[in-house]
N, C-alpha and C positions, 0 to 999 in steps of 0.2 A: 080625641087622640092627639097629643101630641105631635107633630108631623115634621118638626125639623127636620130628622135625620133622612126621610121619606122626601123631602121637597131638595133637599141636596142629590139624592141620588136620581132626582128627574132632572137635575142639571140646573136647577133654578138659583138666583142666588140669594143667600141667606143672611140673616143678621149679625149672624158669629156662627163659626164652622159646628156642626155638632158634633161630637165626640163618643164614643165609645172603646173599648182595649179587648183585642183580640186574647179569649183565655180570662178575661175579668176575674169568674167566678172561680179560683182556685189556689193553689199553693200558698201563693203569697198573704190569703188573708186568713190569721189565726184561729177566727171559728170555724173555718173550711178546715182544718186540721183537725179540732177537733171532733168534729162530727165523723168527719174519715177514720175515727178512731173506733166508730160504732159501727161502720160498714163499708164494705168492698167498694169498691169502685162500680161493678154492674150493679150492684146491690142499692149503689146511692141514685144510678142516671136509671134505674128501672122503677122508681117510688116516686110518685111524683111530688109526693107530699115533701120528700126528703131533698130531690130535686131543686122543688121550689125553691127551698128555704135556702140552697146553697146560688141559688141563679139570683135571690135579691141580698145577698150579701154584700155588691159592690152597691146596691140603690142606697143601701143601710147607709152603705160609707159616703158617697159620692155624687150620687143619681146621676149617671151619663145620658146619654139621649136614645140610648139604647141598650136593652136588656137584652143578652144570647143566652139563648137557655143552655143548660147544665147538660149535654147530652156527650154523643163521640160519634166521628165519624163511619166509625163501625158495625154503628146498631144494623144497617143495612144487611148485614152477612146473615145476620137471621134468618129474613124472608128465602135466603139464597141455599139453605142449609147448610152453610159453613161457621163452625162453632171458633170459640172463642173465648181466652181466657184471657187478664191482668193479670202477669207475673211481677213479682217483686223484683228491684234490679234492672230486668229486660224488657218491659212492658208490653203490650198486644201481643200472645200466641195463637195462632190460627193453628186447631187442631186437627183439621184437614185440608191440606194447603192445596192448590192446584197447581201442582208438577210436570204434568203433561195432557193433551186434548182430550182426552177421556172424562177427564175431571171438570172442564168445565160444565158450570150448572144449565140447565136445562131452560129453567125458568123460575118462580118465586114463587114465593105464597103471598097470601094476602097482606099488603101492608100494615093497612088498618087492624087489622087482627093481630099481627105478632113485633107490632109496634105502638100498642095504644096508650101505651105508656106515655111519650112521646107526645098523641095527642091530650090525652089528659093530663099535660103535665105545660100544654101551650094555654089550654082552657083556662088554668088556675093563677098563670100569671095575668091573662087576660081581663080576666077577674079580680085581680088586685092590684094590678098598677096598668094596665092597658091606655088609660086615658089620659094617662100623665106620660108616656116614654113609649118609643116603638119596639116592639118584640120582635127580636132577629132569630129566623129558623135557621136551621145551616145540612149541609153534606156533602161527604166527600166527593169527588170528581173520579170518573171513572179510570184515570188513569193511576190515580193515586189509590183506589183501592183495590186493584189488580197488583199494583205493586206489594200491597200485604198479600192478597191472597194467594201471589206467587212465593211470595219469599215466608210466609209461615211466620213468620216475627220481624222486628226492625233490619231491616237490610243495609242502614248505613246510607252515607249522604250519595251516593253514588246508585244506590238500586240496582245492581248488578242483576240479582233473579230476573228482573220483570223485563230488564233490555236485553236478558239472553232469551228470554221468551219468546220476546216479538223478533228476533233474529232466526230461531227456532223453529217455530211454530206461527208464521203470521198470521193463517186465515184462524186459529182457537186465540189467537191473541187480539185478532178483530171482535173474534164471536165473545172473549172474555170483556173488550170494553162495552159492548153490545146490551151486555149481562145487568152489568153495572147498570147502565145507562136508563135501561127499560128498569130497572126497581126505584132507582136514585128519581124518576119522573113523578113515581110512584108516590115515591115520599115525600118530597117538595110539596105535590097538591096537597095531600094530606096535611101539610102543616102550615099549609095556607087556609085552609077549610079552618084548621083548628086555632086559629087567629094569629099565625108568624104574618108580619107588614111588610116584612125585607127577609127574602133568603140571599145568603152566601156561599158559593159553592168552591169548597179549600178543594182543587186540584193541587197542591203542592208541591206535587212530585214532577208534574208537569213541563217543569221547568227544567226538566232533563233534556227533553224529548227536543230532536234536531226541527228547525222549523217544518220541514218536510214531512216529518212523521205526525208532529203535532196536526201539522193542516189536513192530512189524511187520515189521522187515525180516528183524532180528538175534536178536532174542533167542531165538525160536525152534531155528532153528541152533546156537546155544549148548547150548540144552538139548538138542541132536541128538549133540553133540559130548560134554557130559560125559557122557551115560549111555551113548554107547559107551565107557567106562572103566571098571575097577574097580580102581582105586585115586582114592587123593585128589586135587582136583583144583582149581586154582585160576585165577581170572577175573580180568585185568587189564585196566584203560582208562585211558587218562589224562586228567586234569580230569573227573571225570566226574560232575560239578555238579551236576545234579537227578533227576540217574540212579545212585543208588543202593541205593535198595529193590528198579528193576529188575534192575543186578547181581546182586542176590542173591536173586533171584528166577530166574534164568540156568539155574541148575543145579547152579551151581560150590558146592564146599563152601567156599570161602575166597572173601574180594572182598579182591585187594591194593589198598590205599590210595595214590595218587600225595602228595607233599608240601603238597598244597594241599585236603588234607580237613584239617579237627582229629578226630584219632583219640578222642579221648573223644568227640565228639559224633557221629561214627561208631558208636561203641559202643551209643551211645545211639537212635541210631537203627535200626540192624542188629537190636538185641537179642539173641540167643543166635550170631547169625552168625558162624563165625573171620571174622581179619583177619589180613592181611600189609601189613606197613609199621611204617614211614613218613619213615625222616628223610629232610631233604633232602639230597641228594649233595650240594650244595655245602657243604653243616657239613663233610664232613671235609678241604673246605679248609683248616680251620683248626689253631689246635694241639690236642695230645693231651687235655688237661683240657676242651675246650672238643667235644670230640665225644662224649668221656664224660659228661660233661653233658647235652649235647644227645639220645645214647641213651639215657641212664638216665629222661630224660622221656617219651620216648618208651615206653618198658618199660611206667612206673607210669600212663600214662594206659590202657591196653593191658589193663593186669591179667594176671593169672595163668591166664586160661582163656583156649585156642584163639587163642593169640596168636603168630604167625609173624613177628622183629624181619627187615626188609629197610630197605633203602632204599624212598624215593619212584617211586627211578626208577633208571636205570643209574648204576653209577659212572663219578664223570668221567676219565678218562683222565690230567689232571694231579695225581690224588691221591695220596698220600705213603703207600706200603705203611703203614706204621710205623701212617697214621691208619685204613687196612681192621680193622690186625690189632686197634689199641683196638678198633675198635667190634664188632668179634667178639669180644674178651675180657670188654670189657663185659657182654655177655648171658652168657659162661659162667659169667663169677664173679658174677652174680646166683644168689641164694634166696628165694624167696618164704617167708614165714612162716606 
């Protein structure tokens, strides 16, 4: 196996940063369009066969140092009995939301049964490029998916439903991260069994959450989450402003970095902690010199130890292959001295 990406997130340091982009396999690249033309969204992350082909689309293009499979943070809601639809327009509707403590779920069904999708579809990449590049599992974070299951569809940058909840309702808004937390452990194993090297756990939303509530509600859970794992493991939030000693306190061996930290003063702060990040996806709206640029800064604020190059955040969907594959080549043809 390939181990770059795996020997950065043990904090080691490495010959050139390894790379991968949050979102790789999608919008942006023209065959993924196509194919979405022959099926739904569940239709595509429930096939594995169909999966696959969409999860090595960027290897086609690129080969990063890591492959994230083709999945969503939502597949979880299954085991939970809360359905789910991709609406056109509006995206993720939850068809029975959870509105008040009565609704929350009880407990899950079997992972591996009403997600084997998921594992059959970690096997097949494993199988065909495992040895050359590390397979990154991933899941959402329990705060972030209490924020869908409250709000029934996108709630907006601010998540109103799910902080009027925990105001509300605090001990079913305990027992709803609770929910999350016990199936979301669930799944991780399962997709470390089924050959994921590196999970990722996008709490997102997170990064709402006042330090106090985070360190009480969430963090905990986190640390429930990664040490059921044994591989490396990395913690995502977005904006996560005066919480990031907490992140990296989590559990996670990695805090990824959103565009709106400065990675050096990250650095500085974390002290021996890896990091993932950081540029902003929209840099590679721009031209080719101008993302190289902007990566290479990113690189030397970063340094040579335990440094994982991503984006901030997903790539945007109108970005120009041409400028993914710079900012992947970027990092390969870097050498530290």
């Amino acid at each position: 196996m390939s181990d770059l990406l795996v020997r950065a997130a043990r904090g080691e340091r490495t010959e050139r940063p390894p790379v991968w982009l949050m979102r790789q396999a999608g919008r942006y690249i023209p065959e993924y369009r196509d194919i979405r033309e022959d099926y739904t969204f569940k239709e595509a992350i429930s096939t594995p066969e169909i999966a696959e082909r969409i999860t090595l689309l960027p290897w086609d293009r690129f080969e990063p140092d890591g492959l994230v499979m083709f999945s969503d943070i939502l597949t979880v809601l299954e085991p939970l009995g809360l359905d789910y639809h991709i609406e056109s327009g509006t995206g993720p509707v939850i068809e029975n939301p959870v509105t008040r403590p009565s609704e929350v779920p009880d407990g899950h069904a079997d992972v591996r049964e009403e997600l084997d999708y998921v594992g059959a579809l970690l096997r097949r990449l494993q199988d065909s490029v495992g040895d050359r590049t590390s397979i990154i599992g991933f899941a959402g974070g329990p705060f972030t998916l209490a924020a869908y299951a409250v709000a029934g569809q996108p709630a907006g940058k601010k998540q109103k439903p799910i902080r009027r909840f925990r105001v509300e309702y605090p001990e079913a808004f305990r027992s709803l991260l609770e929910r999350f937390a016990d199936v979301v452990v669930d799944y991780v194993e399962y997709q470390v069994e089924a050959g994921a090297d590196l999970i990722q756990l996008f709490d997102t939303y997170a990064g709402l959450l006042t330090p106090d509530d985070y360190r009480e509600f969430v963090q905990p859970l986190h640390r429930r989450i990664f040490e059921s794992c044994d591989v490396p493991t990395v913690v995502f939030a977005r904006n996560p402003g005066g919480k990031l000693d907490l992140l990296a306190e989590s559990g996670a061996d990695v805090v990824s970095l959103d565009w709106t930290v400065d990675l050096a003063d990250a650095r500085e702060q974390l002290v021996d902690a890896p990091v993932q990040g950081n540029l902003d996806p929209a840099y590679l709206l721009g031209d080719e010199a101008f993302v190289r640029e902007k990566t290479a800064e990113v690189i030397e604020k970063a340094g040579p130890e335990g440094h994982i190059l991503n984006l901030g955040h997903g790539i945007d969907r109108e970005t120009p292959v041409e400028n993914a594959k710079a900012f992947v080549e970027t990092a390969k043809e870097w050498e530290w001295e």
